[in-house]
N, C-alpha and C positions, 0 to 999 in steps of 0.2 A: 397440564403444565406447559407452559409458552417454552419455545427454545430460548438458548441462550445465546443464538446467531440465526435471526433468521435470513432463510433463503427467499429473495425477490426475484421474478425474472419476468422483464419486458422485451421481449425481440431478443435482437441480440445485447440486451444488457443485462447484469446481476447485480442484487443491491443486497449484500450485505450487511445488516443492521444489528451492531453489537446491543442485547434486549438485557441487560441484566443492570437496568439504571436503580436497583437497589444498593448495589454496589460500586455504583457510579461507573457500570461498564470494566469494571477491572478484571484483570487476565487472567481468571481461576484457570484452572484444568478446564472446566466442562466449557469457558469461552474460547479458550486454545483450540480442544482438538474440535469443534465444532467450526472454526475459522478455518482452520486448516484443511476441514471435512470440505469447507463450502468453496473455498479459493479452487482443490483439484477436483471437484465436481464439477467446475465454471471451464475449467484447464481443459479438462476430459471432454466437453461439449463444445462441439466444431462450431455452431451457431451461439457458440455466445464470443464476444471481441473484449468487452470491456468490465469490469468490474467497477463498483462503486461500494466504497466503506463507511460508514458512518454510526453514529452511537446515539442510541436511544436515551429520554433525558435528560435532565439538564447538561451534560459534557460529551466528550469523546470517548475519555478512558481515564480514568485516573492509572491505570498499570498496575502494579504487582497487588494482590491482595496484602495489607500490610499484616494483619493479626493472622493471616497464614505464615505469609514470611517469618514472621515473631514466632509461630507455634514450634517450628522447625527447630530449634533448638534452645527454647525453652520448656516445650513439653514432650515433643517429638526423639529430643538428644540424638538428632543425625550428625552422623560422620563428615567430615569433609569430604569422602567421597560419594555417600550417601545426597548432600547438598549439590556437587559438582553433576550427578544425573540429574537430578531435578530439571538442573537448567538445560543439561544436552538432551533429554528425553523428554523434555516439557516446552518452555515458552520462548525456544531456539529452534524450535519446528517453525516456528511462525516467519523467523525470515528466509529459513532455507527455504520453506515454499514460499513467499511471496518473489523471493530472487529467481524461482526456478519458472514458474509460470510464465507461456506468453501473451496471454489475455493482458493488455493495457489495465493499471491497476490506478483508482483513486481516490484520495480521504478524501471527504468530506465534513469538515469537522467544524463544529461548535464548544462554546464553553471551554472547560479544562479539557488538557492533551498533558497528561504528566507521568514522568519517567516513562517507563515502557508503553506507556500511552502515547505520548510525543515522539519516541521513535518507530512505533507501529506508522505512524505519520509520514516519515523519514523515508519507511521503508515501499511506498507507496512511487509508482513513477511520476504523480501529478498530486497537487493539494492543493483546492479551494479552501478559504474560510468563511464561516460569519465573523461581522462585526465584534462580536462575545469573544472569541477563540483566545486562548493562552495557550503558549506550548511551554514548558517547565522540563529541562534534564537536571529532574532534583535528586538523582539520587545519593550525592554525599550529605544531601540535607538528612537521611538516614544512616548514611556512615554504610553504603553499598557503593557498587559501580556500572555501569548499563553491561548487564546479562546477557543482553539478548539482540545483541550486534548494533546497538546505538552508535557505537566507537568507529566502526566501519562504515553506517550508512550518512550518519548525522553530515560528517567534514563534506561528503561528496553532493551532498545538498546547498550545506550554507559555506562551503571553505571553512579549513581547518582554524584560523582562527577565532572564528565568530565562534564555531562547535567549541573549540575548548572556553570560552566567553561564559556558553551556556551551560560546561558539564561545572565546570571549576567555582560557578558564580550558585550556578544553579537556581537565578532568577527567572523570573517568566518574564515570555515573550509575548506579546500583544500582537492584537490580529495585524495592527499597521506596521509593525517592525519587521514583523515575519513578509510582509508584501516586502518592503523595503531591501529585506537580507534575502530575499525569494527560497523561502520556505513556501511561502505559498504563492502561488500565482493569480490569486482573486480573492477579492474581501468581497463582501456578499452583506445583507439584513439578513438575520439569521431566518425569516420565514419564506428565502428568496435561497436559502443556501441549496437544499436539493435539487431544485427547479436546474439551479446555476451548474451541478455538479451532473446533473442529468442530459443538458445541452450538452456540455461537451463530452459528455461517452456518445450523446449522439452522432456528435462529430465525427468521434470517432471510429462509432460502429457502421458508420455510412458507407467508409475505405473498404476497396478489398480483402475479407478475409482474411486466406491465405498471407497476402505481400506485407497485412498488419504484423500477424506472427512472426513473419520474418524479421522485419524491422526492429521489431520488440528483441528478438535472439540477435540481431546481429549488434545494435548499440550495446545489451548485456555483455556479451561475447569478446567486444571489440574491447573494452575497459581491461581486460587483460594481457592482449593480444598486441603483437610488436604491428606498423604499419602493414607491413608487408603481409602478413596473414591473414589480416582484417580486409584486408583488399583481395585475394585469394576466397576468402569465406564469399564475401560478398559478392564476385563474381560467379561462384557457383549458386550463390542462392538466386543473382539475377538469370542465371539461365533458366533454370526451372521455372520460376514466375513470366518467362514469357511464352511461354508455353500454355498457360495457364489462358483459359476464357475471359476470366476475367481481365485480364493485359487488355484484353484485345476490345474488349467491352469499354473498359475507360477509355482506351482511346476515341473508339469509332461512336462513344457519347458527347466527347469533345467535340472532335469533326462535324458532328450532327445538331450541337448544341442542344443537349436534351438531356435527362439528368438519366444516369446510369443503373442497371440493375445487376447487381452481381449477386451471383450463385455460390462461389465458393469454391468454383470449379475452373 
């Protein structure tokens, strides 16, 4: 049996590919904790920088299994608190590790991105699309509310008001609106979309290591954090990074005009 998330790894990149397009990629258990399995596996490995998400199939994710959701309390009869784990022990793992990681994270998405499909999206620090791509926060079209931190990540992407446009409307969004409202950063042919989403982890797996993960922890960090602190973090993390080989590496590649090799060290 094929996973339900496989693990790709080029260099320092992972490619993440949600494989369960029977389902249209949607967020059972076994694609949860297999994402979640593969995100702190990517996390845990000093040589990987960048992750890449993307859905096998015609879509991205349509999100929650619906006739699972349905079974839950028409054949299942769980409790409200019963319902209330589900979501904190289940498909609420998936943003607290994607928030927590500092491997550079990015969809790559085609076709439908709906409900928790679309904020799986959200939850990503960069998004490419193809041409194809719809992103949908349909969940009152079911008489639900995003689970699984949609509410939190969506506004910080498109501003609050577009996010509530799309929880309250719960229309799709089309690949050129989402350029337009920067949901995504790139519209792509969808047979040009991995290519596209693979340049730029290349990009970004090129940077030093180390000063990546930094950067990644300190813009997370700083979203909390009054000026003063953020500036305090940030000065301790620059001292340690020049210390680092690599500091010294980019520099003296500069200088030399020649293209850099870092170690990580």
């Amino acid at each position: 049996m094929s996973q339900s998330v496989e693990y790709q790894q080029q260099g320092r990149i992972v490619h993440l590919l949600l494989n369960r397009p029977d389902t249209r990629n949607a967020l059972s258990a076994d694609v949860i904790d297999e994402l979640v399995s593969g995100l702190n596996r990517a996390n845990d490995d000093a040589g990987v920088s960048c992750v890449i998400i993307s859905g096998a199939g015609k879509g991205f994710s349509s999100g929650g299994n619906l006739d699972e959701i349905k079974a839950m309390t028409t054949t299942q009869n769980m409790s409200d608190a019963e319902l209330k784990a589900w979501y904190t022990e289940g498909i609420q793992k998936i943003p607290l590790t994607i928030q927590s990681v500092d491997v550079v994270t990015i969809a790559a998405v085609h076709g439908h991105a709906i409900g928790a499909g679309c904020d799986l999206t959200a939850m990503c620090d960069l998004r490419v699309a193809a041409d194809t791509a719809s992103f949908a926060e349909s969940f009152l079209r079911v008489g639900l509310i995003p689970g699984d931190g949609g509410a939190w990540f969506l506004p910080r992407v498109v501003g609050l008001a577009r996010a509530k446009e799309m929880l309250f409307t719960a229309n799709p969004v089309k690949a050129d609106k989402a350029l337009d409202w920067g949901l995504v950063s790139e519209v792509v042919s969808e047979d040009k979309l991995i290519a596209t989403a693979m340049t730029m982890a290349e990009n970004i797996a090129n940077l030093p290591p180390q000063a990546l993960r930094k950067a990644k922890q300190l813009i997370r960090k700083s979203e909390t954090l009054p000026l003063a602190e953020s500036l305090d973090m940030a000065a301790a993390m620059q001292a340690q990074l020049q210390q680092l080989n690599d500091h010294h590496e980019a520099i003296d590649s500069i200088r030399e005009k020649r293209k850099p090799v870092f170690t990580g060290s």
